[in-house]
C-alpha positions as CSV (number, residue, x, y, z in Angstrom):
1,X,70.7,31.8,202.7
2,X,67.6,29.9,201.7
3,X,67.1,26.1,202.2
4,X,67.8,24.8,198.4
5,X,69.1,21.5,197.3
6,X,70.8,20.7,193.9
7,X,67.4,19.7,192.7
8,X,65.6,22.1,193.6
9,X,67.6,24.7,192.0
10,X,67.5,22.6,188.7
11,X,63.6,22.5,189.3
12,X,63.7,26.4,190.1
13,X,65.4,26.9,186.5
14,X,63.7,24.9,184.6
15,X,60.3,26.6,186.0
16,X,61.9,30.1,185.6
17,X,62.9,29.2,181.8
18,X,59.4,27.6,181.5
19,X,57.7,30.8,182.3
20,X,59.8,32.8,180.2
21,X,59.1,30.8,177.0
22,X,55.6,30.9,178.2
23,X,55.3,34.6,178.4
24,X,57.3,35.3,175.4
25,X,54.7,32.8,173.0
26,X,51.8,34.7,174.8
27,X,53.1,38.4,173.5
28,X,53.9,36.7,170.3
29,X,50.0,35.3,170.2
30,X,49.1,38.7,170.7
31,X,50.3,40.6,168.0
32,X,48.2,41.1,165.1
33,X,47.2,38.6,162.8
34,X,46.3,41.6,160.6
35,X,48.0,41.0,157.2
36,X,50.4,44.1,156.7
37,X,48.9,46.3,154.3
38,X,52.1,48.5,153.8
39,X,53.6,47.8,149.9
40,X,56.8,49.3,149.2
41,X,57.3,51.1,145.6
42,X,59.5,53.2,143.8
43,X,58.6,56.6,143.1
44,X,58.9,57.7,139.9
45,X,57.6,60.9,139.1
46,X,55.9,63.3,141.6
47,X,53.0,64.3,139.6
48,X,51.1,67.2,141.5
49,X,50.9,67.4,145.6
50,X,48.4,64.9,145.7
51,X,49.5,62.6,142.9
52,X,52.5,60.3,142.5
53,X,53.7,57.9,139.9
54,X,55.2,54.8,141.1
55,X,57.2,51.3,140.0
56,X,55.3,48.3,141.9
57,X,57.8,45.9,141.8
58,X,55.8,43.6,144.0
59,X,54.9,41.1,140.6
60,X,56.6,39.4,138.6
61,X,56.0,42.2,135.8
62,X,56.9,45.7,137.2
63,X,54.1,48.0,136.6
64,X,53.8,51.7,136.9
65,X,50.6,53.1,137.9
66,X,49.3,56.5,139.7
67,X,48.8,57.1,142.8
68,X,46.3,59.5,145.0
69,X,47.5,60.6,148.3
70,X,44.3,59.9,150.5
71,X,43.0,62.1,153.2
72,X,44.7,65.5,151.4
73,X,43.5,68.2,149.0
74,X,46.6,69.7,147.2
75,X,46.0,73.1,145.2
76,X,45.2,72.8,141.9
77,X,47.9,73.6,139.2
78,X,46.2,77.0,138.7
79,X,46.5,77.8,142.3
80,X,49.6,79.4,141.8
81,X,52.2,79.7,143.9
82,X,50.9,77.2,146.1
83,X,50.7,74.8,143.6
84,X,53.6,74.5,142.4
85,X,55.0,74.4,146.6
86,X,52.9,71.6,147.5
87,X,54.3,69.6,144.9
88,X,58.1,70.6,145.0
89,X,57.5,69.6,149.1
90,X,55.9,66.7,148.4
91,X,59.3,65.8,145.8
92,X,61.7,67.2,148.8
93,X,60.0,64.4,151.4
94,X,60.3,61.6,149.2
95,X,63.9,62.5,149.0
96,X,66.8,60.8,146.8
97,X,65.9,57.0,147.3
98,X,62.8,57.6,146.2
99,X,61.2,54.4,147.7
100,X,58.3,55.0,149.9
101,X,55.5,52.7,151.3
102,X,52.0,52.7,150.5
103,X,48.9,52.3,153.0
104,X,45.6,51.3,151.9
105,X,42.2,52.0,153.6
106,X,38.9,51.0,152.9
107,X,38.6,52.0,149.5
108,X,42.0,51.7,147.6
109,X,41.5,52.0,144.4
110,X,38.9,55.1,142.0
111,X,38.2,54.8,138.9
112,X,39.0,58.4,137.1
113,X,36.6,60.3,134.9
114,X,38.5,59.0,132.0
115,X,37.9,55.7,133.2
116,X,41.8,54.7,134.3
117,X,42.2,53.7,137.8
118,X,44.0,56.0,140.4
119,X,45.5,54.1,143.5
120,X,44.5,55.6,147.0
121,X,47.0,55.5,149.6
122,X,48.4,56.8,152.6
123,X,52.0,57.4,151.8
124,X,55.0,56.6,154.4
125,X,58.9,57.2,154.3
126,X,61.0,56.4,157.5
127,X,57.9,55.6,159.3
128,X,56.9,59.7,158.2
129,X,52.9,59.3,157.2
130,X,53.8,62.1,153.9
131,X,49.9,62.8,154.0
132,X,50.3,63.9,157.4
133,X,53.0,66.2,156.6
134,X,51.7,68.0,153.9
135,X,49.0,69.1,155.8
136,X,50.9,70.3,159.1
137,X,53.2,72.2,157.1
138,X,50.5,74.3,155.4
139,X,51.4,72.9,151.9
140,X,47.8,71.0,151.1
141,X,44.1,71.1,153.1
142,X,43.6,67.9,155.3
143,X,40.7,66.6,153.5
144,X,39.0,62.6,154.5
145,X,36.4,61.2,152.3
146,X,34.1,58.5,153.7
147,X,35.1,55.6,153.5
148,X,38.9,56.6,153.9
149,X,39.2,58.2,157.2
150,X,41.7,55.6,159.2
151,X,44.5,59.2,159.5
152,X,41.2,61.6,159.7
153,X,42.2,63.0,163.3
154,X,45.5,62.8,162.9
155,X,45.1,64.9,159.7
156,X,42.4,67.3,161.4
157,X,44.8,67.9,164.0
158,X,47.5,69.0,161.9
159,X,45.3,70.7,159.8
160,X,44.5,72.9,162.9
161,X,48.0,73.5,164.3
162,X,49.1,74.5,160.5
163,X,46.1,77.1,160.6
164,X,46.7,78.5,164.2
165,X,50.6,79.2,163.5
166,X,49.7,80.6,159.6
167,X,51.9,78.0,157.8
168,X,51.7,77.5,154.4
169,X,48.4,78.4,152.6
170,X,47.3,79.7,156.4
171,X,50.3,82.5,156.1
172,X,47.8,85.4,156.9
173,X,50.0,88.0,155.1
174,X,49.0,85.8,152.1
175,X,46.4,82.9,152.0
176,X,45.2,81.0,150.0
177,X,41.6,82.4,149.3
178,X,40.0,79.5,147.9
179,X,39.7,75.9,148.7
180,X,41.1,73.7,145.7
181,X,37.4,72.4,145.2
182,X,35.8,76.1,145.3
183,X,38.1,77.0,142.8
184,X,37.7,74.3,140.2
185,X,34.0,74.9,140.9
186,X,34.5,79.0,139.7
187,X,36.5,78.6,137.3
């Protein structure tokens, strides 16, 4: 048995619980000072599979206002039936609580061609990025727009993995021919 004397073990603790305190403040100091940019919302209606409408209850006046899902190109409402899939997906993943928590990039809000504003955001529910999976399920294109591109490999990857095993709009017995934007574009 080691050579230790009542003080010394009292010295020895105090030195252990010392560094301890020590190391635990230094992982604290090195978490991000980042402010979180997650806001939590009710969903009220799901508009389209790209589009939500949702209850910011952040104020002191709630306000509803419409939300983009960033990174993602649903098919339009024409696009029929995949359409109409993305968005009853998109209504199944929000699920019955209906709360869900939006992530902003760069650029979080557009202005609309008729000049209302459309919020961008990446949309999460049990720490499930939504936006993410859309895409890997074949229900909408993976589609990043400078200067939103924070989920742009994460949402290229799934848009690959979706393609290779023909989910969704990559179903080879039935595809969806056209890209949302080549369609409105023929139309």
């Amino acid at each position: 048995m080691p050579y230790c004397c009542w003080k010394n073990q009292t010295v020895c603790r105090n030195l252990m619980l010392c560094s301890v305190v020590c190391g635990l403040l230094l992982l604290l100091g090195c978490q991000s000072s980042l402010p979180q940019t997650r806001q939590q919302v009710r969903v009220v209606k799901v508009v389209s599979g790209q589009t939500l409408e949702v209850l910011d209850m952040s104020g002191s006046n709630p306000i509803t206002e419409r939300v983009r899902l960033l990174g993602i190109e649903a098919p339009t409402g024409d696009q029929e039936p995949w359409s109409t899939q993305a968005t009853d997906r998109l209504e199944s993943l929000i699920g019955t609580n209906r709360t869900v928590w939006l992530e902003a990039d760069v650029q979080a809000v557009r202005e609309t061609s008729n000049g209302s504003k459309l919020r961008l955001a990446y949309v999460w529910r049990d720490n499930q990025l939504l936006n993410e999976s859309l895409v890997a399920e074949g229900y909408v294109l993976g589609r990043s727009s400078s200067p939103n591109t924070k989920y742009e490999k994460r949402l290229t990857y799934a848009q690959e993995k979706a393609r290779l095993t023909g989910r969704g709009i990559w179903n080879p017995s039935y595809p969806m021919a056209q890209s949302p934007e080549e369609f409105r574009r023929l139309k």
